[in-house]
C-alpha positions in Angstrom: 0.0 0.0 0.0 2.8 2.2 1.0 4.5 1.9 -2.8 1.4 2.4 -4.4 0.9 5.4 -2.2 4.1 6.6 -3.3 4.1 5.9 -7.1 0.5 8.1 -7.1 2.5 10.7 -5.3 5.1 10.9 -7.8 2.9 11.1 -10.3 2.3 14.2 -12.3 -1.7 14.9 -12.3 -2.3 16.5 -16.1 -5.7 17.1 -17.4 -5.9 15.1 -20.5 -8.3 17.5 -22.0 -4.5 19.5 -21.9 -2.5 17.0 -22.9 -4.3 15.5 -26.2 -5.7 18.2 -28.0 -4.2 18.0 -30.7 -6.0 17.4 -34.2 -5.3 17.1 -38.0 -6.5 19.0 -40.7 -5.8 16.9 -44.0 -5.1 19.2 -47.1 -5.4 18.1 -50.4 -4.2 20.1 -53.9 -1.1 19.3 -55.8 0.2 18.1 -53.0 -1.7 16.1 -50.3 -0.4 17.6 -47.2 -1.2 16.3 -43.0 -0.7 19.5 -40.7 -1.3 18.8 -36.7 -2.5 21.4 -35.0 -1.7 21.8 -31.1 -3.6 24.5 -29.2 -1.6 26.5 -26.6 -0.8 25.3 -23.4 -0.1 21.3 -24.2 2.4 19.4 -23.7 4.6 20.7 -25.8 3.6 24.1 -27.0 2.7 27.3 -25.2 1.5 28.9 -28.3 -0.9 27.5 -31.0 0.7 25.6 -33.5 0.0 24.1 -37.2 2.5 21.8 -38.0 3.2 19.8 -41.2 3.4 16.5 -40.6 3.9 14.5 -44.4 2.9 15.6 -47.3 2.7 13.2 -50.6 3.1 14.3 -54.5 1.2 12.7 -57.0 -1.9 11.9 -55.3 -5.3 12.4 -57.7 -7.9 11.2 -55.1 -8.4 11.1 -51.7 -11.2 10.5 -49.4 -10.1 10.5 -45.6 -12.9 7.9 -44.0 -15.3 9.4 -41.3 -13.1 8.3 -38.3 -9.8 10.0 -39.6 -7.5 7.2 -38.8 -7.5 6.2 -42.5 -7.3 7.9 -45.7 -7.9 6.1 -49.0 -5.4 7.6 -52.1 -5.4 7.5 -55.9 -2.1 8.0 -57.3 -1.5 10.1 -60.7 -1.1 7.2 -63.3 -1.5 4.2 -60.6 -3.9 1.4 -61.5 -5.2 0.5 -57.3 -6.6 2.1 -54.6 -4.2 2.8 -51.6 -6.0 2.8 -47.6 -2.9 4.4 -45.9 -2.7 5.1 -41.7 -3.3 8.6 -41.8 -0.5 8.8 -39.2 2.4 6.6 -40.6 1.4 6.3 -44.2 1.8 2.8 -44.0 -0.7 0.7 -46.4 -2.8 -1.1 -44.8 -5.4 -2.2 -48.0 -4.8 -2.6 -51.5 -7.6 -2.4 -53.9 -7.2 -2.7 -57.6 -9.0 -0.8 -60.0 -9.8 -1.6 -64.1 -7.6 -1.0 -66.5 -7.8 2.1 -68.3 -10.8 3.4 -66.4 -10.3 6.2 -65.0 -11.9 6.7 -61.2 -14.7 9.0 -60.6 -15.5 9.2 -57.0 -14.7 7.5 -53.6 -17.5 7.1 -50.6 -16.8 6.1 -47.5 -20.1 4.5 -45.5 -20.7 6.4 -42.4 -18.9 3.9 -39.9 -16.0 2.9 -42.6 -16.7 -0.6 -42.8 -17.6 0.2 -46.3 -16.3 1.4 -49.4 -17.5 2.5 -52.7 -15.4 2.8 -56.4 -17.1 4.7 -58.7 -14.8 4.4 -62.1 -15.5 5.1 -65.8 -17.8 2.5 -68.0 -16.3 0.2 -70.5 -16.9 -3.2 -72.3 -14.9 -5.1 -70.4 -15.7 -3.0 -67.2 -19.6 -3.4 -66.9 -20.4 -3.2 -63.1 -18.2 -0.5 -62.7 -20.0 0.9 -59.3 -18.7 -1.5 -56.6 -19.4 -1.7 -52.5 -16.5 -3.2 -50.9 -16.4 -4.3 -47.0 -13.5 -3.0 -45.3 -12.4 -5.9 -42.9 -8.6 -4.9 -41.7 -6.3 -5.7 -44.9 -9.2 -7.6 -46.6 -11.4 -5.2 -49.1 -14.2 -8.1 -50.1 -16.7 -7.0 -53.0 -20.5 -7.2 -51.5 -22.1 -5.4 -54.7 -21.7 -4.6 -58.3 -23.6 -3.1 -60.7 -23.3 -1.0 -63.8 -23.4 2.7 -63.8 -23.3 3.8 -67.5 -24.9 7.1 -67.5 -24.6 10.9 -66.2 -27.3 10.8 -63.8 -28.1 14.9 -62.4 -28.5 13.0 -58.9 -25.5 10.8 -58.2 -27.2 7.1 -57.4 -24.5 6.2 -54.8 -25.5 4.0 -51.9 -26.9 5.7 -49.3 -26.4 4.1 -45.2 -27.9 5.2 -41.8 -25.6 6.8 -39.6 -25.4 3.3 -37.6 -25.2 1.5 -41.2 -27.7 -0.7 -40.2 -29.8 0.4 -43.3 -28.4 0.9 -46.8 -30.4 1.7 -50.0 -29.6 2.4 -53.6 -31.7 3.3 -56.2 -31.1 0.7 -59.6 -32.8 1.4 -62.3 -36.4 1.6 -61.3 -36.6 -0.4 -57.7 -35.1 1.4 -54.9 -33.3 -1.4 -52.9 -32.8 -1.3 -49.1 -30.4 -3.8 -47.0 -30.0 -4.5 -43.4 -26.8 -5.4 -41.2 -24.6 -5.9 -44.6 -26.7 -8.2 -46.1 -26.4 -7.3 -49.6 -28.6 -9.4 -51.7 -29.6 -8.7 -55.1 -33.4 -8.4 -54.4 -32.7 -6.0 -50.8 -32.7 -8.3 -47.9 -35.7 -6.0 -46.4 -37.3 -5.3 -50.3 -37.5 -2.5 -52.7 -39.6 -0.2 -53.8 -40.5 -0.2 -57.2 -40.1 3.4 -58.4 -42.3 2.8 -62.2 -46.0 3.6 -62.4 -47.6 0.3 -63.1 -51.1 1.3 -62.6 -52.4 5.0 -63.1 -53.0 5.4 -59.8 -48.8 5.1 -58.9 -46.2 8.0 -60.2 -43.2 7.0 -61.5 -40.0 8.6 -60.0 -37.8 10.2 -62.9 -33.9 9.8 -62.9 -33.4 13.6 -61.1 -36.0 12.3 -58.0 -33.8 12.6 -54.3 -34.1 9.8 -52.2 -32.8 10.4 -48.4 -32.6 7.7 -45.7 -33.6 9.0 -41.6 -31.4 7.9 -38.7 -32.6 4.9 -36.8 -35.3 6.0 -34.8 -36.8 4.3 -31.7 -40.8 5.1 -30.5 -41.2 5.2 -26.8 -44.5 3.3 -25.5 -45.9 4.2 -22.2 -48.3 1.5 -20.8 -50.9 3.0 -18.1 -53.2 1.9 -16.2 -50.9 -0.7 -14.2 -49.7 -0.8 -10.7 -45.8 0.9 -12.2 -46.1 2.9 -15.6 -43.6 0.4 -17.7 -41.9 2.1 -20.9 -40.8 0.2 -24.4 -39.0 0.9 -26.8 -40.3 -0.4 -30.2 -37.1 -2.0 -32.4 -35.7 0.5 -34.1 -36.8 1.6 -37.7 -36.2 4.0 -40.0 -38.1 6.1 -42.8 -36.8 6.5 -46.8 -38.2 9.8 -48.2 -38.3 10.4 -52.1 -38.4 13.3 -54.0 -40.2 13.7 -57.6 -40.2 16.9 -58.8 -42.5 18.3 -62.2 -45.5 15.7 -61.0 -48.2 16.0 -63.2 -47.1 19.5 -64.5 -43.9 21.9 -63.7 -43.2 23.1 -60.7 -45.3 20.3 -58.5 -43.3 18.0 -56.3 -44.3 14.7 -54.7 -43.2 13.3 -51.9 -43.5 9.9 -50.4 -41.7 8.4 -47.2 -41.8 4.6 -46.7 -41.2 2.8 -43.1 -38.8 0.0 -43.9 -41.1 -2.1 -41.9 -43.6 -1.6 -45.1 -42.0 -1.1 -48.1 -45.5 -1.3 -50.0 -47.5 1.3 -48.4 -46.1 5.0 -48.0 -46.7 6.6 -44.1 -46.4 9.8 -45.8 -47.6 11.8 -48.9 -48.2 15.0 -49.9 -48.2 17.2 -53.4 -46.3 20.3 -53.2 -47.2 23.3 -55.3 -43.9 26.0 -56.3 -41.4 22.7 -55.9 -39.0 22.4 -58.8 -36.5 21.1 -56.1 -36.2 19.1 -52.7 -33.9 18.5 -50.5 -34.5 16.5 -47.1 -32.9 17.5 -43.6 -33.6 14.6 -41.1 -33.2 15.5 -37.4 -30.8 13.6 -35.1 -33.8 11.1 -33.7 -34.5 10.3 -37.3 -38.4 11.0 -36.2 -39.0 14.3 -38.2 -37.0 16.1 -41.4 -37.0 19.5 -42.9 -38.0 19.6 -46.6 -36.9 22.3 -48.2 -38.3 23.1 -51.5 -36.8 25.5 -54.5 -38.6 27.2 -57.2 -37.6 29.8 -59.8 -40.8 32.0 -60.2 -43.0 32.6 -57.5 -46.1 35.3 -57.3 -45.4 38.5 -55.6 -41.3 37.6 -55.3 -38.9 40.2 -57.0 -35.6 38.1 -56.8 -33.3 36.6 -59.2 -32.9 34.0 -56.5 -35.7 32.4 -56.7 -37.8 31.1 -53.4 -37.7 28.0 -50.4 -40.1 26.8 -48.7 -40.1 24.7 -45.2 -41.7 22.0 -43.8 -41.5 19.9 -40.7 -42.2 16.9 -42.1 -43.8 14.0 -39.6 -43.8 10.9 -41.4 -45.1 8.6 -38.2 -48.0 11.1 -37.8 -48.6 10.7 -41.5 -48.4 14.9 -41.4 -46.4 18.1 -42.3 -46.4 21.6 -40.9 -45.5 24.7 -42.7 -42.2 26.6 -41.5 -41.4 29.0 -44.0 -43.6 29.6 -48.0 -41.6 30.5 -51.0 -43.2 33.6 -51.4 -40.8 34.7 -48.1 -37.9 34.2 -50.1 -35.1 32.4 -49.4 -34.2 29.5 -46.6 -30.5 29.8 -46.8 -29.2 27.0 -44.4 -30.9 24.5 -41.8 -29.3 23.0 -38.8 -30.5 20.5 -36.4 -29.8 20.1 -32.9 -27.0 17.1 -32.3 -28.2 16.3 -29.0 -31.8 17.8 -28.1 -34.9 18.3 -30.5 -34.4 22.1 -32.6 -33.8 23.2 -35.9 -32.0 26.9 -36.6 -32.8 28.1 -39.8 -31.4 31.6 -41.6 -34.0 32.5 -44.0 -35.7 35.4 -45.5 -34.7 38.7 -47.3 -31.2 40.0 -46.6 -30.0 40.8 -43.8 -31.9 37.4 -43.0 -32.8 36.1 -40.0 -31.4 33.9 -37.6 -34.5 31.7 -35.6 -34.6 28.9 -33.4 -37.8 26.6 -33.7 -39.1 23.5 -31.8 -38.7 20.0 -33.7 -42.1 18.5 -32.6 -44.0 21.5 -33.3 -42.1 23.6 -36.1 -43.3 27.0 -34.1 -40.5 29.7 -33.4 -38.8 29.8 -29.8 -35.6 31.9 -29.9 -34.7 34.9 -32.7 -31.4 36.0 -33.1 -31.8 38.9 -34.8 -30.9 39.7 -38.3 -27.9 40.0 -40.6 -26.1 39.4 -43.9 -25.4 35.6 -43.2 -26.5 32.4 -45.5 -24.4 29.5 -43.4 -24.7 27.3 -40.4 -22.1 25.4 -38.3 -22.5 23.9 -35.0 -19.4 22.7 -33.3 -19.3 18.8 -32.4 -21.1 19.6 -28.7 -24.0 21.8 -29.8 -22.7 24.6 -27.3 -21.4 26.7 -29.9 -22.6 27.9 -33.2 -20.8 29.7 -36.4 -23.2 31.8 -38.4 -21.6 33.3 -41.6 -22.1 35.1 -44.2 -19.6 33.5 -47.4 -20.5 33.0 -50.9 -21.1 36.4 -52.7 -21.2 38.1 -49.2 -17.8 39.2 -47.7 -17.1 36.7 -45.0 -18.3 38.1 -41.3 -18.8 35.3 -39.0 -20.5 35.5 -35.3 -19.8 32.8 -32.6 -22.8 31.8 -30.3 -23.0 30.8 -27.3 -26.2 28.6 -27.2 -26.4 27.5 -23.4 -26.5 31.6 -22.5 -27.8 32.5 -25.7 -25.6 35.4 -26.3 -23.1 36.5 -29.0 -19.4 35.5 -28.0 -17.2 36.6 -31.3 -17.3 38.2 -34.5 -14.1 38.0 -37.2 -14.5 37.7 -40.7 -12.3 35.5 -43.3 -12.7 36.5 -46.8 -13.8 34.6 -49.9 -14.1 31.1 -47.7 -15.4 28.3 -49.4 -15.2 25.6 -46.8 -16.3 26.5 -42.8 -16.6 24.0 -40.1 -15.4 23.5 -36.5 -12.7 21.1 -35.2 -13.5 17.9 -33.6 -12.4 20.1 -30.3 -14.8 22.6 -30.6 -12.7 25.2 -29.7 -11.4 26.2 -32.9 -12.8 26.5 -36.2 -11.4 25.9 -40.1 -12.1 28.2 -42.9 -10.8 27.4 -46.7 -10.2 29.2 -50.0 -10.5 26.6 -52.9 -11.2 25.7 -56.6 -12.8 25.8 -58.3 -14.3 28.6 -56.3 -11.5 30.7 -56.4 -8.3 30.3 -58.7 -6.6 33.2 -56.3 -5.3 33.1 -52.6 -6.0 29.8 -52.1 -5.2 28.5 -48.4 -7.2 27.6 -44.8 -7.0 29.4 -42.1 -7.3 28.6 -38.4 -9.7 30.6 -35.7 -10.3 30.1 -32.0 -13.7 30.4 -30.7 -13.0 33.8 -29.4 -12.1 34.9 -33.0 -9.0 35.4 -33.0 -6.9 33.8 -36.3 -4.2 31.8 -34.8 -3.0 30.4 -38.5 -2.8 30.6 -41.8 -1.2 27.8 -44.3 -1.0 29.7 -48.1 -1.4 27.2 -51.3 -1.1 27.5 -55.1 -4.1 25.0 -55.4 -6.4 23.6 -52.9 -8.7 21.2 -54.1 -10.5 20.0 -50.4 -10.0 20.3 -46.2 -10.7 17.4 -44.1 -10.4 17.8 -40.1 -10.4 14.4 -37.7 -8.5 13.6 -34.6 -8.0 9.7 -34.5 -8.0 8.5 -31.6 -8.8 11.2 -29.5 -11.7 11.8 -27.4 -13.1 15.4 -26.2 -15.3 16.7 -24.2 -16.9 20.4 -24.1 -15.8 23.1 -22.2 -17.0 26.2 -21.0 -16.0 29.6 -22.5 -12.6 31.0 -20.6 -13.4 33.8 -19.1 -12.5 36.9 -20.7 -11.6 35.5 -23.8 -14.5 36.4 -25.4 -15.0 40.0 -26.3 -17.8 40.9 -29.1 -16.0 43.9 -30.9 -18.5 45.7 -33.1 -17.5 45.7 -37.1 -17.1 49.0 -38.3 -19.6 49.1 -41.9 -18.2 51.6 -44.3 -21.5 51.9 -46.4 -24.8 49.8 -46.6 -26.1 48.5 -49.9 -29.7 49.1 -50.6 -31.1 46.8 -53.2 -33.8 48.3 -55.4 -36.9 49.4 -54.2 -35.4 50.0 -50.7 -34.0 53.0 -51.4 -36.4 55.7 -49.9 -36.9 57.5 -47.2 -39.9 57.2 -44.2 -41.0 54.0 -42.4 -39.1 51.6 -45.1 -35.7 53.1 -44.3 -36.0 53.1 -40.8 -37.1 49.6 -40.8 -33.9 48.4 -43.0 -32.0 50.9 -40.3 -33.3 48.3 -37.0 -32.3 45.4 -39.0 -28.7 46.6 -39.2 -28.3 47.3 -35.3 -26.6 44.3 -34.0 -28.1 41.9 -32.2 -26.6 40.4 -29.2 -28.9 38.0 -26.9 -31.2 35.3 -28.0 -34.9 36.7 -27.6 -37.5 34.1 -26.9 -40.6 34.5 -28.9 -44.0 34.7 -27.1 -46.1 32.1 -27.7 -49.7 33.4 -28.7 -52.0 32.3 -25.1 -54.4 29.4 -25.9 -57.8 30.1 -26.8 -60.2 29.3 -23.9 -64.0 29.1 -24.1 -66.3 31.3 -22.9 -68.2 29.9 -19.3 -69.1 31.3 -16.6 -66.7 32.0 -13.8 -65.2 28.6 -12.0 -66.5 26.4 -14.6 -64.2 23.3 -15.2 -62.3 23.8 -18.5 -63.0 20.4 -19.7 -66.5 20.1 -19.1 -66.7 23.8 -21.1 -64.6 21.9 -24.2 -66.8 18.4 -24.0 -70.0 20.8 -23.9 -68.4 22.6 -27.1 -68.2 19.7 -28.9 -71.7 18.4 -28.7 -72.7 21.7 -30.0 -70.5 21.3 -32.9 -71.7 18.0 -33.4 -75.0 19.3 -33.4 -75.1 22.1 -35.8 -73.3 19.8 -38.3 -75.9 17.5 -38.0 -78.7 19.5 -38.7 -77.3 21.4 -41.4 
């Protein structure tokens, strides 16, 4: 007891979220470069540090897989497929490829136990889309088929985050699998995606097909001595997306259960749809759709116009968020760990809102701003709202647990934004084809302060992943957040704003900066007239049968 007393004694007591914090940023151009970044105050640096690690010439592809210990690599002229350690570079998989077919995309499945090849059609190379499991140094094919055309919607196989679920479309059937079995019917069945009667739609070659999360449905049994909770096996929903049905600009939508690939649990005709894309929250319970079209009544934009909805396949319902005629829904975010989406939409300077998942009404606004982008950092405390694209780069840190404004900076003409897997620091990039010029990625701390910059002739993509490391969230340090307020050398007006009276002085309280969260005040329920003390349920029942009534005798 005494030795172990004294070996603890000796020991030096480190806090490991100090002493492995370190992360990589993969960068890939005409060189594919590995750069470790060490925050200040490790073990070995005081000051932040972005270090270059390897880099390798010659490399034409590269996908990094999900968990960043692994990077797959297509060299210039080589006729295989490379899985490398990020780390050492040493191969660990080998995969070869046809001859003379060039490759054409990479896709790691969510977990990495799977990989798809995507290379060019030939005689002699018919199946040319292939799904291989990943199993240490073996690469075992599961799937083939061919994939001859230019499809406008890549038909790559799609998995739940858990991969317990994978589906692909081929040709008309849209397959699904379970647990890896890959079978050429679907081991759970497929939906056939032609119209064989006239009361089915067919779903063209541009349709979007998206796949929810596993999702599990709580049960609550009553009436018994101890109320007992179930959870129902876990399922999950495949939405589809047919735009133009039955003339331009309508879209259909159906969402199947995989527990009933026959029968939809969802669908619904949407008018001023050209487009849809699905956003599926974190429960896998509910999605976003958001819908594009060009024209819409009473809209002046060159944009065109979204519209939102909070799609509830289980309930076999949808509720209206946002209508194109509001303009546009730049970016939607859900919640990693609770049940909200934040959505930056409308006319710019948009604005920012929180709204509830179950309901879709509005619970937090954030004011408004010249911002089109959402990140959320890996713990859901913080969140980067920016404005890149064709507006000049000013990004605001949040602070969601206090609901106030932490940081502003600004990084210009980024194409790429997302935080690292600490959640301290976040990644901005300039790359083709984008922009030809100043091409590099730059590194921010969540105060907003730029702590590096790494400059390239080309950059092509940014990957971030810390292998093997494990973090946890942390509070602001005190003090190290100070909101400085930009500076704006003039204001643009687009036409038709420029006048004077109530129209400029509302575009003047947009611009005032916006600091704190503000809850929106929920509109008080509607309660029926009674008279005083009368029981609120007896008033509704009573309410009823007089509905009931007047239906009946008109």
């Amino acid at each position: 007891m005494e030795q172990i007393t004294e070996r603890i004694g000796a020991m030096t007591v480190r806090d490991a979220s100090v002493s492995h914090r370190d992360w990589y940023i993969v960068a890939h151009g005409k060189k594919t470069q590995l750069y470790k970044f060490t925050p200040r105050g490790g073990p070995s640096s005081k000051d932040d540090e972005c270090l270059l690690v390897w880099e390798e010439t010659g490399v034409a592809h590269c996908c990094p897989t999900h968990g960043g210990d692994r990077v797959c690599i297509n060299r210039a002229g080589s006729s295989r497929l490379e899985v490398i350690d990020l780390l050492t570079r040493s191969v660990l998989t080998t995969i070869p490829l046809p001859a003379d077919c060039a490759l054409s995309g990479l896709l790691f499945s969510p977990k990495d136990n799977y990989l798809v090849v995507h290379t060019a059609w030939s005689e002699t190379n018919n199946n040319n889309l292939v799904i291989y499991r990943i199993d240490g140094a073996k690469a075992t094919i599961v799937f083939s088929i061919p994939y001859s055309k230019s499809y406008i919607v890549k038909r790559y196989p799609f998995w739940t985050p858990c991969e317990t679920y994978c589906a692909l479309r081929v040709n008309n059937d849209l397959i699904v699998w379970k647990n890896g079995d890959f079978a050429p019917e679907g081991s759970v069945g497929k939906i056939s995606l032609s119209s064989e009667n006239e009361n089915t739609h067919s779903f063209p070659t541009n349709s979007v097909f998206s796949i929810s999360p596993v999702c599990y449905f709580v049960f609550i049994e009553l009436f018994v001595p101890q109320i007992v909770t179930q959870n129902k096996s876990g399922t999950c929903f495949l939405a589809m997306f047919s735009p133009n049905h039955q003339k331009f600009a309508n879209g259909l939508v159906k969402i199947f259960s995989v527990e009933d690939l026959a029968n939809p649990v969802y669908e619904n005709l949407f008018t001023s749809a050209e487009e849809g894309e699905f956003f599926w929250s974190n429960r896998g319970t509910t999605a976003i759709l958001r819908t594009f079209t060009n024209n819409v009544k009473g809209l002046s934009s060159y944009y065109g116009g979204n519209g939102l909805y909070l799609l509830q396949p289980a309930k076999g319902k949808h509720r209206t968020v946002m209508e194109p005629t509001e303009g546009q829904a730049h970016d939607v975010s859900w919640s990693k760990t609770a049940n909200d989406i934040l959505i930056v939409k409308g006319a710019r300077p948009a604005e920012l809102d929180m709204y509830d998942g179950n309901s879709g009404s509005k619970l937090l606004t954030f004011g408004r701003n010249n911002r089109n982008t959402i990140r959320r950092d890996p713990f859901d405390r913080f969140i980067l709202v920016g404005g890149f694209g064709n507006l000049n780069g000013e990004i605001d840190i949040w602070d969601l647990k206090n609901r106030c404004k932490i940081a502003q900076t600004k990084s210009d003409c980024a194409v790429f934004c997302d935080f690292a897997p600490d959640g301290r620091y976040f990644v901005t990039a300039t790359t083709v084809p984008r922009m030809r010029v100043n091409n590099c990625f730059k590194v921010f701390s969540y105060s907003g302060k730029l702590v590096s910059q790494i400059d390239f002739d080309e950059l092509y993509h940014v990957y971030l992943c810390a292998p093997g490391r494990v973090f946890t969230e942390r509070d602001p340090s005190p003090g190290a957040c100070t909101v400085q307020p930009t500076v704006k050398k003039s204001v643009y007006r687009p036409p038709g704003s420029r006048s004077d009276g109530a129209k400029a002085a509302a575009f003047l309280r947009m611009d005032v900066q916006t600091m704190v969260a503000t809850p929106v005040a929920k509109k008080p329920a509607a309660v029926p007239k009674g008279p005083p003390g009368a029981d609120l349920t007896l008033l509704n029942a009573a309410a009823k049968v007089s509905r009931k009534k007047k239906n009946q005798s008109g």
